[in-house]
DOTISE-458093 format. One record per residue (C-alpha): residue number from 0; x, y, z. Coordinates in steps of 0.2 Angstrom, whole numbers, plus 2048, in hexadecimal, padded with zeros to 3 digits. Example, Ala and Ser with C-alpha at 12.3 -4.5 7.8 and 13.67 -1.06 7.14 Angstrom:
<rs>
@resi:0&px:83E&py:7EA&pz:827
@resi:1&px:844&py:7FB&pz:824
</rs>
This chain:
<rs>
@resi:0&px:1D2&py:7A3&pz:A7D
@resi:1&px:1DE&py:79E&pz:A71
@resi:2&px:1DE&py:78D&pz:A69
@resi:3&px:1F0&py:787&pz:A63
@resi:4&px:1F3&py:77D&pz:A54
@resi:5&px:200&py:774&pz:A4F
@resi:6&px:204&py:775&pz:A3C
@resi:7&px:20B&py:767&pz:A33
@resi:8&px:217&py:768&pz:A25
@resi:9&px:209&py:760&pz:A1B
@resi:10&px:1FD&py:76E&pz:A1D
@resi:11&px:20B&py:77C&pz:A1C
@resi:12&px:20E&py:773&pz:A0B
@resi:13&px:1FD&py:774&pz:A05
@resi:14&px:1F9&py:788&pz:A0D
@resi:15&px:20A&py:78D&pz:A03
@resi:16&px:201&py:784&pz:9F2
@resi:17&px:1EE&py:78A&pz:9F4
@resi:18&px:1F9&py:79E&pz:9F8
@resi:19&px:204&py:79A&pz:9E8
@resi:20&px:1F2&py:795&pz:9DD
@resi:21&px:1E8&py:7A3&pz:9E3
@resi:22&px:1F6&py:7AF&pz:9DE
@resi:23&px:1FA&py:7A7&pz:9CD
@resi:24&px:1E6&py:7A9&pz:9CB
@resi:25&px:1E6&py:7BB&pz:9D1
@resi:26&px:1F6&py:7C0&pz:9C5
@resi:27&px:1EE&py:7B7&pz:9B8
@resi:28&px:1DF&py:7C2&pz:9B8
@resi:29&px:1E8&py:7D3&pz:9BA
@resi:30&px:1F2&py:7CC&pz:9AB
@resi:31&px:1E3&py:7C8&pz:99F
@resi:32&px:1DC&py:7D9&pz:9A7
@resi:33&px:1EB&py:7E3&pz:9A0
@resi:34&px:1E9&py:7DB&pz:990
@resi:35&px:1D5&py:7E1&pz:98E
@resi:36&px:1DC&py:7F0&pz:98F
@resi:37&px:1E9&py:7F0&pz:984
@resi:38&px:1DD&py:7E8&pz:979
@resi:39&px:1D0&py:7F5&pz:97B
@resi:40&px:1DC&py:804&pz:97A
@resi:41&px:1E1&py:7FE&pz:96B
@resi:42&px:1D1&py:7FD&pz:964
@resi:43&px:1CB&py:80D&pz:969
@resi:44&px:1DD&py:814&pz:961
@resi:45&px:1D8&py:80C&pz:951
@resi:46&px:1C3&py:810&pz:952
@resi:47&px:1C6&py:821&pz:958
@resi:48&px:1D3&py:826&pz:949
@resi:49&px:1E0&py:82D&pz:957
@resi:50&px:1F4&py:82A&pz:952
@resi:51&px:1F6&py:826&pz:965
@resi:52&px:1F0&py:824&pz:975
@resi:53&px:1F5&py:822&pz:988
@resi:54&px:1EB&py:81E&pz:996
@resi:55&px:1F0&py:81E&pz:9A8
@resi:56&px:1E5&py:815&pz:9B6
@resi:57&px:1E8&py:815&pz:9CB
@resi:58&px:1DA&py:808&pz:9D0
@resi:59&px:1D3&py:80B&pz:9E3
@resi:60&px:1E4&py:804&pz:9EB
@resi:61&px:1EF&py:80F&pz:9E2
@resi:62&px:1F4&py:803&pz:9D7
@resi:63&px:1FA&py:80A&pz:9C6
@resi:64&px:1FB&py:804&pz:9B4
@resi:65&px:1FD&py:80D&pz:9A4
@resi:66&px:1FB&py:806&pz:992
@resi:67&px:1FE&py:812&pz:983
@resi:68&px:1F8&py:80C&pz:96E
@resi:69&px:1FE&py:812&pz:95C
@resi:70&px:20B&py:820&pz:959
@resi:71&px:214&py:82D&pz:963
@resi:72&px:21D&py:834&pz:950
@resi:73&px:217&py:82F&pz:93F
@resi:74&px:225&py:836&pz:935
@resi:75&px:231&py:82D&pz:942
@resi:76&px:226&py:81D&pz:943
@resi:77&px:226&py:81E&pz:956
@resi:78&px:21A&py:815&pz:960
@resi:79&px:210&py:81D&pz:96F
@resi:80&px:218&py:816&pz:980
@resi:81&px:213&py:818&pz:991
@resi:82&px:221&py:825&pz:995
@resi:83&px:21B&py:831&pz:988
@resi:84&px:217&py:843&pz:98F
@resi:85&px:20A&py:850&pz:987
@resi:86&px:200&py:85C&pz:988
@resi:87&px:1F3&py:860&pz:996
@resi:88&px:1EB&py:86D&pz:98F
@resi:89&px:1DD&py:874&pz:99C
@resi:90&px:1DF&py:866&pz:9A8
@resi:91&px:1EE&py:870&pz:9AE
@resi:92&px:1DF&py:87C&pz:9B7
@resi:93&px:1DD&py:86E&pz:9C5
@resi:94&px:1F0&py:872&pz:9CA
@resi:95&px:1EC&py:885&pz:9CC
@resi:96&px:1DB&py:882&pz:9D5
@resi:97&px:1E3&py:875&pz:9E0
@resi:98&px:1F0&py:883&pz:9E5
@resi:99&px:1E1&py:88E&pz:9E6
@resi:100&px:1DA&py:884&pz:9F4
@resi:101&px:1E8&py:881&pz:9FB
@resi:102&px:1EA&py:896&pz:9FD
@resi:103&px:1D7&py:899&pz:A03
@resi:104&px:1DB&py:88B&pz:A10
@resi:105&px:1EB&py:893&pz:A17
@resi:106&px:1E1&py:8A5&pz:A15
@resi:107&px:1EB&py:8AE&pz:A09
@resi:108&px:1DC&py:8B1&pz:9FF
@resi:109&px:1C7&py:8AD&pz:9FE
@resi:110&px:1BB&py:8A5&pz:9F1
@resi:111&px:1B0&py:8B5&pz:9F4
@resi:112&px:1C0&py:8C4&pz:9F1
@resi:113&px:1BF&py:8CE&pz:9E5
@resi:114&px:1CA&py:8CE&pz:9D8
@resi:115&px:1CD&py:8E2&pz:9D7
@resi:116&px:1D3&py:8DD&pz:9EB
@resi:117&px:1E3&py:8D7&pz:9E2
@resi:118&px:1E4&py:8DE&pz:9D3
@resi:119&px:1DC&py:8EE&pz:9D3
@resi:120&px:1EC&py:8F7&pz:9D4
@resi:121&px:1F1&py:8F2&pz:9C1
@resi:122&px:1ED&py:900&pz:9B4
@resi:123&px:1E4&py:8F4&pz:9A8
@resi:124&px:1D8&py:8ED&pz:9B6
@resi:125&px:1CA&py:8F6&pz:9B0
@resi:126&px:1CD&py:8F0&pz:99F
@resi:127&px:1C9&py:8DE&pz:9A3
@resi:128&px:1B5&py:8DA&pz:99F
@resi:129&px:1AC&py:8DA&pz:9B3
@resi:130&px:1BA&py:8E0&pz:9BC
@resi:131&px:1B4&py:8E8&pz:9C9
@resi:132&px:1A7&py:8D9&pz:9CD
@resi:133&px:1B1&py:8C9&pz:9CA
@resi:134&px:1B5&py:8BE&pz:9DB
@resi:135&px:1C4&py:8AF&pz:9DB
@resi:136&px:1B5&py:8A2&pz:9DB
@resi:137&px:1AE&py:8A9&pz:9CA
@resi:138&px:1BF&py:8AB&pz:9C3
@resi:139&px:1C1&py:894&pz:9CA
@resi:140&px:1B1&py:892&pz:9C2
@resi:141&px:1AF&py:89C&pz:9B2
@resi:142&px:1A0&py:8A5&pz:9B7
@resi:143&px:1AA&py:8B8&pz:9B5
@resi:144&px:1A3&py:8BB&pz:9A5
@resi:145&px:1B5&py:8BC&pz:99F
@resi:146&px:1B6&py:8B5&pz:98D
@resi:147&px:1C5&py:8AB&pz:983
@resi:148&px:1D7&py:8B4&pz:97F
@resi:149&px:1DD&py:8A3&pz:977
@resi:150&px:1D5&py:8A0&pz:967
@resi:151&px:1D2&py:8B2&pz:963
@resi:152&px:1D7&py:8B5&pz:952
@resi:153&px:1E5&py:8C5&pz:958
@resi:154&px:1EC&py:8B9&pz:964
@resi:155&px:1EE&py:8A9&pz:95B
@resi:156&px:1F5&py:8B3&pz:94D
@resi:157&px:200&py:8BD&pz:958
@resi:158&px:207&py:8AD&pz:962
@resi:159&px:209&py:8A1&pz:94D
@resi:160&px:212&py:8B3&pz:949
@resi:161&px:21F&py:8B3&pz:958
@resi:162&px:222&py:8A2&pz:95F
@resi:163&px:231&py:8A6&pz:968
@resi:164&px:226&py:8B3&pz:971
@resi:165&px:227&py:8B3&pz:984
@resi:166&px:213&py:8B7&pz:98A
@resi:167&px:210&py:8C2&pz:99A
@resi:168&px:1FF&py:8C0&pz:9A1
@resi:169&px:1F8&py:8D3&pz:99D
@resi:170&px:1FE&py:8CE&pz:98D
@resi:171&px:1F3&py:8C0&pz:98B
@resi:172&px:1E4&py:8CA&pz:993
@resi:173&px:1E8&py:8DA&pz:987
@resi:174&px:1DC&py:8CF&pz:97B
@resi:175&px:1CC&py:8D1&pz:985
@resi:176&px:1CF&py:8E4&pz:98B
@resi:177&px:1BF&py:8ED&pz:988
@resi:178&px:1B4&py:8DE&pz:984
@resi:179&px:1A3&py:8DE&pz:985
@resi:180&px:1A3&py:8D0&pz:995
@resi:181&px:199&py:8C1&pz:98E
@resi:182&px:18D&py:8C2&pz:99D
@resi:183&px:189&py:8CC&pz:9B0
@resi:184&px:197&py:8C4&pz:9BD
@resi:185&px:190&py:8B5&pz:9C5
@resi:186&px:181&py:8B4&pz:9B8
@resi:187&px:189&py:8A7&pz:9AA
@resi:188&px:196&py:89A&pz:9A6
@resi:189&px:1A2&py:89C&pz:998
@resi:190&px:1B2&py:892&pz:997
@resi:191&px:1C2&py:89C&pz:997
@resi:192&px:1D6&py:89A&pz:99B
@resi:193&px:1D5&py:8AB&pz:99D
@resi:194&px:1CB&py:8A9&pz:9AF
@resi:195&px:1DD&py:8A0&pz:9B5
@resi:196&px:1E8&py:8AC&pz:9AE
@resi:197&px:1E0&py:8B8&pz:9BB
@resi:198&px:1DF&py:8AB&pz:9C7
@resi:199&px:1F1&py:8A7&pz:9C9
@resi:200&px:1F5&py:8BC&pz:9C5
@resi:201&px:1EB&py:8BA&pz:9D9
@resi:202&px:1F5&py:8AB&pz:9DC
@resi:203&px:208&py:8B3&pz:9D8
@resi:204&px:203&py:8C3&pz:9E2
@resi:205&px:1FD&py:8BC&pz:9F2
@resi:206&px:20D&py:8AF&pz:9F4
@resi:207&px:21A&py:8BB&pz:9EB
@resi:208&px:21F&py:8AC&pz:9E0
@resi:209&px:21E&py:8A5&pz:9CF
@resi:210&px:20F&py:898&pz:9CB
@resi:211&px:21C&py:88D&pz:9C5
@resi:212&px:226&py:88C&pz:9D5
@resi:213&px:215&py:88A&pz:9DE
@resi:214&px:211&py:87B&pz:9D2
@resi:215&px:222&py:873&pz:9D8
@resi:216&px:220&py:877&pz:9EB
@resi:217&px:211&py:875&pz:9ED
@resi:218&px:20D&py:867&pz:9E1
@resi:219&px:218&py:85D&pz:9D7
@resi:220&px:226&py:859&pz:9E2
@resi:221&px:21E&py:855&pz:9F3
@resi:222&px:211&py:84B&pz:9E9
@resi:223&px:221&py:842&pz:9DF
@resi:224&px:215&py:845&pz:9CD
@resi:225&px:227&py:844&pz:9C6
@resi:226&px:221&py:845&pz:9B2
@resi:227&px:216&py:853&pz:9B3
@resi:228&px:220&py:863&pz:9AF
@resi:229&px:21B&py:875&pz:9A9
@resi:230&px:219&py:878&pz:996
@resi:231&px:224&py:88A&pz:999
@resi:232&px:230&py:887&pz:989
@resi:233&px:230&py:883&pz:977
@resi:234&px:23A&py:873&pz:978
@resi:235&px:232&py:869&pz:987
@resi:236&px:23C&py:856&pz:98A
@resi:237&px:232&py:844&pz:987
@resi:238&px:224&py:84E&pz:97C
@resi:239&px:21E&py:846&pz:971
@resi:240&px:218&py:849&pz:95E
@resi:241&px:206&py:852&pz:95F
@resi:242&px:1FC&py:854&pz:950
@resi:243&px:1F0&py:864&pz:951
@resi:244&px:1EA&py:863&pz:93C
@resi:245&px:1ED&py:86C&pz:92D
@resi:246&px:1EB&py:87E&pz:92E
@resi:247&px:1E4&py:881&pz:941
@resi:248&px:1E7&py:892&pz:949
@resi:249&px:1F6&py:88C&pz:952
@resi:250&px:204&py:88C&pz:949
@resi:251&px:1FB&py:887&pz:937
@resi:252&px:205&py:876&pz:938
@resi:253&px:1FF&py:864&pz:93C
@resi:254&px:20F&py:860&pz:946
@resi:255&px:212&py:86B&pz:954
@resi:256&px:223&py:866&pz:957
@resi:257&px:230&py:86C&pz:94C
@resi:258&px:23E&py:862&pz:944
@resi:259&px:24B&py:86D&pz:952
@resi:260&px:23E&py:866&pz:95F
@resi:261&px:237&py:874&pz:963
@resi:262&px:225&py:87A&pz:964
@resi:263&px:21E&py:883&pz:954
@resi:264&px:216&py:88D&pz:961
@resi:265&px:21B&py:892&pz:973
@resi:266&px:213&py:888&pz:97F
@resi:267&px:215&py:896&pz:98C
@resi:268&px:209&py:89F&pz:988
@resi:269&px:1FB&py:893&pz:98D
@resi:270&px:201&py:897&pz:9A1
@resi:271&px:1F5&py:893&pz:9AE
@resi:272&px:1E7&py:88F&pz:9A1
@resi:273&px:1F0&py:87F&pz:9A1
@resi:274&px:203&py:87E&pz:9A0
@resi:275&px:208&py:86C&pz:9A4
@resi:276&px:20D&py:85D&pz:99B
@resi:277&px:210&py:84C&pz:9A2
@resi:278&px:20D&py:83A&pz:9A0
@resi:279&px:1FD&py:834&pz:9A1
@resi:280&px:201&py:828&pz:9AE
@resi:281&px:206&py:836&pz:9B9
@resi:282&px:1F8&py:840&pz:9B5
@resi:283&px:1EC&py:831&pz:9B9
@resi:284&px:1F6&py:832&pz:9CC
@resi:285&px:1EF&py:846&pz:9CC
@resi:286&px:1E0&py:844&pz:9CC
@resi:287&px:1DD&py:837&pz:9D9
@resi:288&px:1E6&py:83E&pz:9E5
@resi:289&px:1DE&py:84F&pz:9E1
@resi:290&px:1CB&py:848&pz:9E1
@resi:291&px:1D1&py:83F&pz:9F1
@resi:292&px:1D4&py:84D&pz:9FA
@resi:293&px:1E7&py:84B&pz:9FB
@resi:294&px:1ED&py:85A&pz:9F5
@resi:295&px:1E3&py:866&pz:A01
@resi:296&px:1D8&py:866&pz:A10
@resi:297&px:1CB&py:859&pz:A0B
@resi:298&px:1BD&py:863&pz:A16
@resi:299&px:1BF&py:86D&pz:A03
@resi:300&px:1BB&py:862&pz:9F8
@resi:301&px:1A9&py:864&pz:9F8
@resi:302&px:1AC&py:878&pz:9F5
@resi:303&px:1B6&py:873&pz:9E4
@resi:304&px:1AA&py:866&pz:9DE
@resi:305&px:19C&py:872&pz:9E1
@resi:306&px:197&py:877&pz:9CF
@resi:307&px:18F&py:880&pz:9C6
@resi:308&px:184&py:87C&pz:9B3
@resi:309&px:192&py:87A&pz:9A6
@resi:310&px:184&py:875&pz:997
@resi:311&px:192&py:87B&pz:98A
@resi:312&px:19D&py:86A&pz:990
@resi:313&px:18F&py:85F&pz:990
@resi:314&px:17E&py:859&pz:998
@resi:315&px:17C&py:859&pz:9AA
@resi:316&px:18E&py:85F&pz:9AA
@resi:317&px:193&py:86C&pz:9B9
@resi:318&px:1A5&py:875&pz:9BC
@resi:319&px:1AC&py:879&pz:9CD
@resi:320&px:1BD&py:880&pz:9D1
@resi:321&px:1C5&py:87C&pz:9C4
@resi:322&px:1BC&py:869&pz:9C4
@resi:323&px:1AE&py:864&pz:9B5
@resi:324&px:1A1&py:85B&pz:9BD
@resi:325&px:199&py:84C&pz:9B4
@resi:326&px:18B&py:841&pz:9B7
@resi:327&px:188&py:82E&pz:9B1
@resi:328&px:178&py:826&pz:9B6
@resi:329&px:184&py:815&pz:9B7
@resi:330&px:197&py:81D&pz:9BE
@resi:331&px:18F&py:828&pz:9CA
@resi:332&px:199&py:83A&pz:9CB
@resi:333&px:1A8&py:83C&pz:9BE
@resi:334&px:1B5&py:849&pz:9C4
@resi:335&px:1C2&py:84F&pz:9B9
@resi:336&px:1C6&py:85E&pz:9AC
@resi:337&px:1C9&py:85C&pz:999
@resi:338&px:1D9&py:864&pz:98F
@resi:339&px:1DD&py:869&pz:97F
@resi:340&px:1EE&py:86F&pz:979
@resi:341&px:1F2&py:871&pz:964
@resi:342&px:1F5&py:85F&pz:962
@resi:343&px:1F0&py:858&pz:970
@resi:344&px:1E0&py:854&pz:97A
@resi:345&px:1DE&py:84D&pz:98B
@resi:346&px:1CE&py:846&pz:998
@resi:347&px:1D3&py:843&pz:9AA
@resi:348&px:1C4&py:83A&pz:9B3
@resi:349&px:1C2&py:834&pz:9C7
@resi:350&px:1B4&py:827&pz:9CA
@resi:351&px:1B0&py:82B&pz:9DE
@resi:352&px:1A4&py:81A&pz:9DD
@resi:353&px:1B6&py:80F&pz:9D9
@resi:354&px:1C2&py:81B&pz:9E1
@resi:355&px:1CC&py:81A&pz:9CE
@resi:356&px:1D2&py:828&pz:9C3
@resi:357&px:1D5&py:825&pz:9B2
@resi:358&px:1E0&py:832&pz:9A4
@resi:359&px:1E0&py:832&pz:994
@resi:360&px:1EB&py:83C&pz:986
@resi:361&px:1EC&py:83C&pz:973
@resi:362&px:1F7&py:844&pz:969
@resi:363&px:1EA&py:84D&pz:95D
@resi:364&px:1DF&py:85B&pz:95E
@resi:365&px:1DA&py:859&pz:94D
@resi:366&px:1C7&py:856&pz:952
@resi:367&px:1C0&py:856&pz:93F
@resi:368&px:1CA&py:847&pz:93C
@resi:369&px:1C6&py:83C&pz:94B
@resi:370&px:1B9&py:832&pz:94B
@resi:371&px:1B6&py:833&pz:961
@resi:372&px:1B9&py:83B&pz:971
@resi:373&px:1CA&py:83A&pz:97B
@resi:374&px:1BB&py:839&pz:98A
@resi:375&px:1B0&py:82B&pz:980
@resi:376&px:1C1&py:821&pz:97F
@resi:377&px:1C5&py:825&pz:991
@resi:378&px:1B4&py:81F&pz:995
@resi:379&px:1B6&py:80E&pz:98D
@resi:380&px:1C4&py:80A&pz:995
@resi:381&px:1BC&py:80F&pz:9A6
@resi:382&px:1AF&py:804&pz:9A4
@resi:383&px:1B9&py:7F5&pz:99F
@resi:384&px:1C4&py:7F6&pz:9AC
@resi:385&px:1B7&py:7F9&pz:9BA
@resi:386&px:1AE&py:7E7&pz:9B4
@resi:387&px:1BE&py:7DE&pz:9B8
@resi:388&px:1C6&py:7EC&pz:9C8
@resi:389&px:1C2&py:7DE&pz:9D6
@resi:390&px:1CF&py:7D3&pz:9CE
@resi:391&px:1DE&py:7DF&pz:9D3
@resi:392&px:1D8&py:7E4&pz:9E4
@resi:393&px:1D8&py:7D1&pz:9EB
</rs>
């Protein structure tokens, strides 16, 4: 039974006034929220010795904010905005295991295959460490036994010796032919870009397209991530200064951008071992809808955030499909992957117990000189934020 009421002009009046206070109270809070942040980020900018820092955060409801602290370009005396783009580093990995999944689902390959299934063919296949034992899964989750390219001294002498160099793939493995493999197939964890290389070798084969195309297909354009672009090319639009230290491997120079804007170094070379840049707003966007289970079948999930013990990244730390696994007595579970680029460093992290994903970048790599973690920083922020988060989901 429905009850009818006739509303005055008196009470209309006073429900338009308790609607207009409660917003004014609820837009005052997010306000005073922003401003912890910014307050906090620029703390942790100072504290933690970085010239700049950008964080982006998508609360539960998809809300997005990004705040960014202290400078994009010392010599130019530029600040660090929100709409500055850099480096990725490893945590372009989650873009070629999402394809990856996205593959196995639609059958064009299995987590158990072989590599030699797909590669066997090549006359340098024997040459990689493990060949003939290696599956897809141990190439997602660095259990092959397949050891480092990049900061081999040959390779980062060859790359500071020929920046203009365009990289081929079996270029970049010619640096661990006839290795010693650092442990059985399956049998280990070690860390290494080289694992993706191979991977997305499979990936190109199997769709008879280029990653790069599959990235934009697949991922970029139909999820609209608008400011995340491939690092394919020396001069690379909206990057910002990075700031990798005096005399490191990669290039020898602190600045990695030259004065003609172009990198000291080619970017291109880094591939599928990483390969993007972007803001880190957009990034923050990634990785909730990844974590979500937007991006593939969600029945999935589970297989990619099924890891294995990554000790070398930290204590009760596991790595999936190209996913590190962290564990925090307080957060809960902390999906997310790490990245590092010569002048730049990067922590994307998913909280599952407040359905919010935080990233963070800096334009250094120049860890002797800082005095914390990009993923300490990160952390602070999270934690800040998730005391006040009710106040922008009323």
């Amino acid at each position: 039974m429905l009850v009818k009421f006739k509303i005055t002009g008196i009470y209309k009046a006073a429900l338009s006034a308790v609607c207009i206070c409660f917003s004014l109270i609820v837009n005052g809070q997010s306000v005073v929220l922003k401003q912890k942040i910014q307050a906090k980020l620029d703390s942790l900018c100072i504290a933690g010795k970085f010239p700049g820092l950008s964080i982006g955060i998508v609360f539960p409801d998809d809300t997005a904010l990004a705040f960014a602290s202290g400078i994009a370009d010392s010599s130019k005396h530029e600040a660090m905005k929100t709409s500055a783009r850099m480096m990725q580093g490893s945590v372009g990995k989650t873009y070629v295991s999402a394809i990856a999944m996205q593959l196995i689902k639609e059958g064009k390959f299995g987590l158990d295959d072989k590599i030699s299934k797909y590669l066997g063919h090549y006359s340098w296949f024997s040459r990689l460490p493990n060949a003939e034992d290696i599956t897809i899964k141990m190439l997602m989750e660095h259990t092959s036994g397949i050891m480092r390219y990049e900061f081999k001294d040959a390779f980062t002498k060859d790359l500071s010796n020929n920046p203009g160099k365009v990289w081929k793939p079996e270029e970049l493995l010619s640096y661990i032919f006839d290795e010693k493999p650092a442990f059985k197939a399956g049998e280990g964890w070690d860390y290494a870009d080289t694992n993706y290389i191979v991977l997305a070798m499979i990936i190109e084969q199997v769709t008879g397209k280029a990653y790069y195309d599959l990235l934009y297909d697949r991922i970029l354009h139909p999820y609209h991530l608008t400011e995340t672009l491939p690092s394919n090319k020396r001069k690379l639009k909206g990057l910002v200064q990075g700031y990798a230290g005096k005399d490191n491997p990669f290039g020898g120079h602190s600045e990695v951008i030259a004065d003609n804007g172009e990198f000291i170094i080619n970017p291109q070379f880094e591939w599928t071992g990483g390969g993007i840049y972007s803001t880190t707003l957009d990034l923050a966007k990634w990785g909730k809808m990844l974590y979500e289970g937007k991006v593939f079948d969600p029945s999935m999930l589970p297989i990619m955030e099924d890891g294995v013990p990554a000790k070398m990244l930290g204590p009760n730390t596991n790595y999936g499909l190209g996913v590190i696994i962290r564990q925090s007595q307080k957060y809960g579970t902390i999906y997310g992957h790490s990245g590092f680029f010569p002048g730049y460093m990067t922590e994307m992290c998913y909280f599952p117990k407040y359905k919010m994903a935080f990233a963070l970048q800096t334009n250094t790599s120049d860890y002797g000189n800082l005095k914390m973690s990009p993923l300490k920083a990160l952390i602070e922020i999270a934690k800040l934020t998730f005391d006040d988060e009710p106040i922008l989901k009323q």
